[in-house]
Structures are given as structure tokens and as C-alpha cells.
N, C-alpha and C positions, 0 to 999 in steps of 0.2 A: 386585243392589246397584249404584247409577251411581258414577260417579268422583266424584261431591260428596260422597256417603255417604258414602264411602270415605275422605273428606280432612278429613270432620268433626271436630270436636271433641268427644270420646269418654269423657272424663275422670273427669265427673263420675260415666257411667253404670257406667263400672269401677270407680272409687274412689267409692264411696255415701257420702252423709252420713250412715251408720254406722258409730261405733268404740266398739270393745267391747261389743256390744251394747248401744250407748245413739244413740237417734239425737237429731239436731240443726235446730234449728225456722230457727233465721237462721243461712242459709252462702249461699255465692256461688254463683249460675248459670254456664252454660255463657259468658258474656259476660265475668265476674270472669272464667274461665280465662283464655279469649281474652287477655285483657290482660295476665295474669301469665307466658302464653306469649312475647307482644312483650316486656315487659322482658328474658322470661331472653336470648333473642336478641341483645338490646343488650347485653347484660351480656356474653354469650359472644365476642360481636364483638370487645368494648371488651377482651375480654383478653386474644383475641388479637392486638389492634393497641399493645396495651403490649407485651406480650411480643417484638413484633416488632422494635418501636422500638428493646427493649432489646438485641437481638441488632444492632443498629447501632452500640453503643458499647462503648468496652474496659470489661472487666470491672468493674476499680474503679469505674465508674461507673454501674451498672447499680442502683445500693441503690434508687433512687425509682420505675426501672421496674418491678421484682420487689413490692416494696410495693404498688403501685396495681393491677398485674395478678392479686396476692391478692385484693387486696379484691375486685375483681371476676368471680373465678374462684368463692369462696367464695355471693356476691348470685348467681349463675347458677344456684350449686346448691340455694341458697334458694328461688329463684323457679321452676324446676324442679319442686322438690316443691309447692309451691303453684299451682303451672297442672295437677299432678296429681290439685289437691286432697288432698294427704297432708302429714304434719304439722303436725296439729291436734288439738283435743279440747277438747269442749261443754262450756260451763260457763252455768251459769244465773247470768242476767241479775238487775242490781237493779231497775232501769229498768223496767217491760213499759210496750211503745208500743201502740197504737190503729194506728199507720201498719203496714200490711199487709206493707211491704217489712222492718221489724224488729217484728213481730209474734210472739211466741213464748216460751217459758221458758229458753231456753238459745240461746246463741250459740256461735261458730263461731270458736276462738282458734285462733290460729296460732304456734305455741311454735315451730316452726323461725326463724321470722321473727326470734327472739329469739335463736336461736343464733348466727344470721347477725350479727346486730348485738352480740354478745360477740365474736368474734372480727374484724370488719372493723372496728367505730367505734376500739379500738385500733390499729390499721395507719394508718386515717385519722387518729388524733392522732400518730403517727411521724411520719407522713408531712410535719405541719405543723411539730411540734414540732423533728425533724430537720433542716428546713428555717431555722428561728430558730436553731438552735444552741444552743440551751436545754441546761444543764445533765443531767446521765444519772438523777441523784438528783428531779429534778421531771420527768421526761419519765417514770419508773417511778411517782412517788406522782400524776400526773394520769393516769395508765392503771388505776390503780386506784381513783380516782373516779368514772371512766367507768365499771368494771365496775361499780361501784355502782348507778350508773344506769342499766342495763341490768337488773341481775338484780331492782331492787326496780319495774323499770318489768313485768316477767315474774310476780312473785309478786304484783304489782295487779291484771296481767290475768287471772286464777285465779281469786282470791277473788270471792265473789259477794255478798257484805255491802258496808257502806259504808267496812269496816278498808280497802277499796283503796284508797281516798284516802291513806289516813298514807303507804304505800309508792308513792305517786305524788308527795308532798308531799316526802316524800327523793331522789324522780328526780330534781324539780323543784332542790333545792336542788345535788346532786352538778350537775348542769347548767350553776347560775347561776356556780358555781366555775370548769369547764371554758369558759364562754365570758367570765370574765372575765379569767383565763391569758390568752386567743385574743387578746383583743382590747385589753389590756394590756399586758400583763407579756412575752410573746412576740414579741406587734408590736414594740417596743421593742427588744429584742434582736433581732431580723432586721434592722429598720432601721440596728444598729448594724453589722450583717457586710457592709455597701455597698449600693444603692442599685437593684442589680438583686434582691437578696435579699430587700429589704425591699418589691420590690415585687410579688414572685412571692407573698412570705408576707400582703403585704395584700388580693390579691384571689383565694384560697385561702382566709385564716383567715376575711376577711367571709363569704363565700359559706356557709361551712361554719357559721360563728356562725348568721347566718340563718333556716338550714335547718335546726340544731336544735334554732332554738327552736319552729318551727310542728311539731316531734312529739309533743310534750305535746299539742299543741291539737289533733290527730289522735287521740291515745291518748282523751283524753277525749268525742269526738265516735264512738269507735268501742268500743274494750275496755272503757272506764270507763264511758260516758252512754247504752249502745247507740241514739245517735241517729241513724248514719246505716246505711245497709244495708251488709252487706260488698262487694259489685260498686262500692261507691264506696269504700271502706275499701282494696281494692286502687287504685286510681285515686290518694288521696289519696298511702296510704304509696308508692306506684308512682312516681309522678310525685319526691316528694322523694330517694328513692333511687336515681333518674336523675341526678338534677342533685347530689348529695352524690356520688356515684360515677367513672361513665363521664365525666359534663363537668369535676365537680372534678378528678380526674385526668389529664383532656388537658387541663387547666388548667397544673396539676401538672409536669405531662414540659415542655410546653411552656415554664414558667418555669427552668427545670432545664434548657436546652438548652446557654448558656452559663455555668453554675457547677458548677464542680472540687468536687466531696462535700470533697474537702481542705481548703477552705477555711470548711465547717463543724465541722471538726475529727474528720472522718471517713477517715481514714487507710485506707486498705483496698489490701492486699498480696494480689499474682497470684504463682500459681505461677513463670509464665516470666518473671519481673521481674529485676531484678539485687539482688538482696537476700539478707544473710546468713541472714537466720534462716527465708529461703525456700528457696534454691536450695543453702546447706551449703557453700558457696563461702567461701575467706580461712583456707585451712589454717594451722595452727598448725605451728612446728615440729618440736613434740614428736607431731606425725601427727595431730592432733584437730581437728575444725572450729572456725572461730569465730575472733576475735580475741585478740591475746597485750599484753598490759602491762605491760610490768617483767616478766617470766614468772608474770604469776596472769591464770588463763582466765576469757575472756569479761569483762576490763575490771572484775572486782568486786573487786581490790585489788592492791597493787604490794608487792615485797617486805621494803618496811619495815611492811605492815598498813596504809596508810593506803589511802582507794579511788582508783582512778587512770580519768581520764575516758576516754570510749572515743569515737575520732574515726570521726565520721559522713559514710560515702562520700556525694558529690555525683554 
């Protein structure tokens, strides 16, 4: 065996387009891998170069590196399994094509792909939404329209009748919400936290707006309409979760260079800080930690019963 044998791409011939005894008519050649192998690569890269970044900064400031580096720790281990060709399962086609390249009864779904995108498209809306400073109560109910649109965009790619559309008709709509937050309601509030903020959050939430709206237009040309073969089906979803990812996030870190998370009303307390209620420091006389007023502990009332304010070291 020569050393190119040896360096080949082997993946497919290990991981067979058989699972569970059922095999599969349209799935990706040895080329789809190739390509799912380059993403993970960039993905693994891109996490390590967040994570790096983030070991640059003092800790309270680390929340946007740690988020972005998820997200792209997580796409590594998606795309991993997909250059393995593992995490997937056949599902018949509504569509049968004549084109030789999607030729067949059953197609070649990738339900990992979707788990990837439950767990990072939420980190990518922290990521933005943290960034506006958007209240905690809309930054929880638009994380759960996004799950919406993940899990009904998963139960489309399944079914093999034409019911997939209703639960693509629901991605669709969870979507049109989540990019009009982005490009509304959010924009507006970033703009209002100063004018570097507002301008990290505008060429972050466009990008990101953008990019998911051509995944419908991919779901449908792949899961939904089996129109194009999977080796483009990686390519297509490849290419958008490039540039949503690794570029949105050196986007990301980069606009975040000069803004204090404090100033999005992200408070975040280090252990070797000088802070009461970190370091147990500001003894009390009666031997207890903590602050004394009027003698009732911890500032929550003075000895006539009334609450007494508790002043805040500078």
C-alpha cells in the first residue's frame, strides 16, 4: 500500500451507506466527505483561536469568547461525524428525480446536523442578543422560537409525504420572528448602548439575518425537494455555516475588543476581585461576614424594622 493509499479518504468505505439494515440510494461520495473534513478543520481551528483570544482577557470578560468558541467546538463535532459519514438515516423521498445524482427511493438525512443547530443557533442568538442588551425575559422567549425552528425544520426532514411542508411552514414563520427581533427591535436597542455597540450588533445581526434566511432555501432544494445531490447539500449547508460561525465570530470578538460586558448590564464577579460577597471580606463585629447597619446583618434592616441602605464600596 503507497502513502497516498494510506492518506486516503476511507470513510465512506468504513462507515457504509448502511444503517440498520436498510441501505441508502442518495448519500455523499468520497468528495461530500472531503469537504465536511475542511469544515471540521476550520471549525476546530476557529475554536481554538477564540478560546485563545479568550485567555487574553480578564475573566469578567471572557462571556463572548466562551460563547463563540462553543458554538464552534460543538459545528467541529457535527461536521466530524459527517465527514465520517455517521449521523444519519434514510428516509424516502417525495420527489423521485430522473437526474442520476438524486436518483433513488430514499435519501441520506443528517439528524446530527440538527443537533448541532439546537444547541449553537441558541448561543449565536446570546451572542447577538447579549450584545443589544436586550432584556433576559426576550432573549429566553426568542431562544425558544429558535428551538422551534430547529426541531420542526428536523421533523420535515423525516417525514416523506407532503405533511413536511406544514413543519417547514412553521420553521419558516419561527424564523420570520427571530430576524425581525434581529433587525428591529434589537438593532434599536444596541444602537441605543453607544455607537460602537450598535455597530458590532449591526454588522453581526445583518450577516447573521442573511444567512438564515437562505436555509430554508437549502432545506428545500435538499431535505424537502430532493433537488440537488448531497456532495452539493454539504457544500451549500458547508459554505453558510462558515460564514454564520467561524467569520460571524471573529466578527463577534473583534467588535467586543473595546466594550466592558458591564456596560451591557453584564456584571460578572472573579473570584480574586475585591468583593463582598466573593472574597467574605468586611467582618462584622459580632464575628460574621458581611456588612452591619444599625446592627441587622447584611443591610436588610435597621433596629427600628425599617430597611437600611447598604453602601457600595468604589
Amino acid at each position: 500500500m503507497s502513502f497516498l493509499d494510506k492518506r486516503a479518504n476511507n470513510a465512506i468505505n468504513v462507515n457504509t451507506n448502511t444503517v440498520n439494515g436498510k441501505h441508502v440510494d442518495i448519500a455523499i461520495t468520497t468528495h461530500g466527505s472531503d469537504w465536511y473534513w475542511a469544515v471540521t478543520a476550520v471549525m476546530v481551528c476557529a475554536t481554538f483561536t477564540f478560546m485563545g483570544l479568550a485567555a487574553t482577557k480578564p475573566r469578567q470578560h471572557r462571556i463572548f469568547h466562551y460563547i463563540t468558541a462553543a458554538i464552534t467546538l460543538v459545528a467541529s463535532i457535527a461536521y466530524f461525524s459527517m465527514g465520517s459519514n455517521l449521523g444519519w438515516t434514510p428516509i424516502d423521498v417525495e420527489f423521485l428525480r430522473a437526474n442520476p445524482k438524486v436518483h433513488g427511493v430514499n435519501r441520506e438525512i443528517f439528524y446530527v446536523r440538527y443537533i448541532d443547530w439546537f444547541i449553537t443557533t441558541p448561543l449565536l442568538l446570546m451572542d447577538l442578543l447579549l450584545t443589544a442588551a436586550m432584556p433576559w425575559p426576550t432573549v429566553l422567549y426568542i431562544i425558544l422560537i429558535d428551538e422551534v425552528m430547529i426541531v420542526t425544520g428536523l421533523v420535515g426532514a423525516l417525514v416523506k409525504s407532503s405533511y413536511k411542508w406544514g413543519y417547514f411552514v412553521f420553521g419558516c414563520a419561527a424564523l420570520a420572528y427571530i430576524v425581525w427581533v434581529l433587525v428591529w427591535e434589537a438593532r434599536k436597542h444596541a444602537n441605543s448602548m453607544g455607537p460602537d455597540v450598535g455597530k458590532t450588533f449591526l454588522y453581526c445581526g445583518s450577516l447573521t439575518a442573511f444567512l438564515w434566511i437562505l436555509y430554508p432555501i437549502a432545506w428545500g432544494l435538499c431535505e424537502g425537494g430532493n433537488v440537488i445531490a448531497p456532495d452539493s447539500e454539504a457544500v451549500f449547508y458547508g459554505v453558510l455555516d462558515l460564514f454564520a460561525k467561524p467569520v460571524f465570530g471573529a466578527l463577534l470578538i473583534w467588535g467586543h475588543r473595546g466594550i466592558d460586558p458591564a456596560r451591557l448590564g453584564l456584571y460578572i464577579h472573579d473570584y480574586d476581585e475585591k468583593d463582598h460577597a466573593v472574597d467574605g471580606s468586611h467582618k462584622r463585629t459580632d464575628g460574621t461576614n458581611g456588612h452591619t447597619n444599625n446592627g441587622v446583618a447584611n443591610g436588610t434592616g435597621n433596629t427600628n424594622g425599617a430597611a437600611a441602605p447598604v453602601a457600595a464600596e468604589v
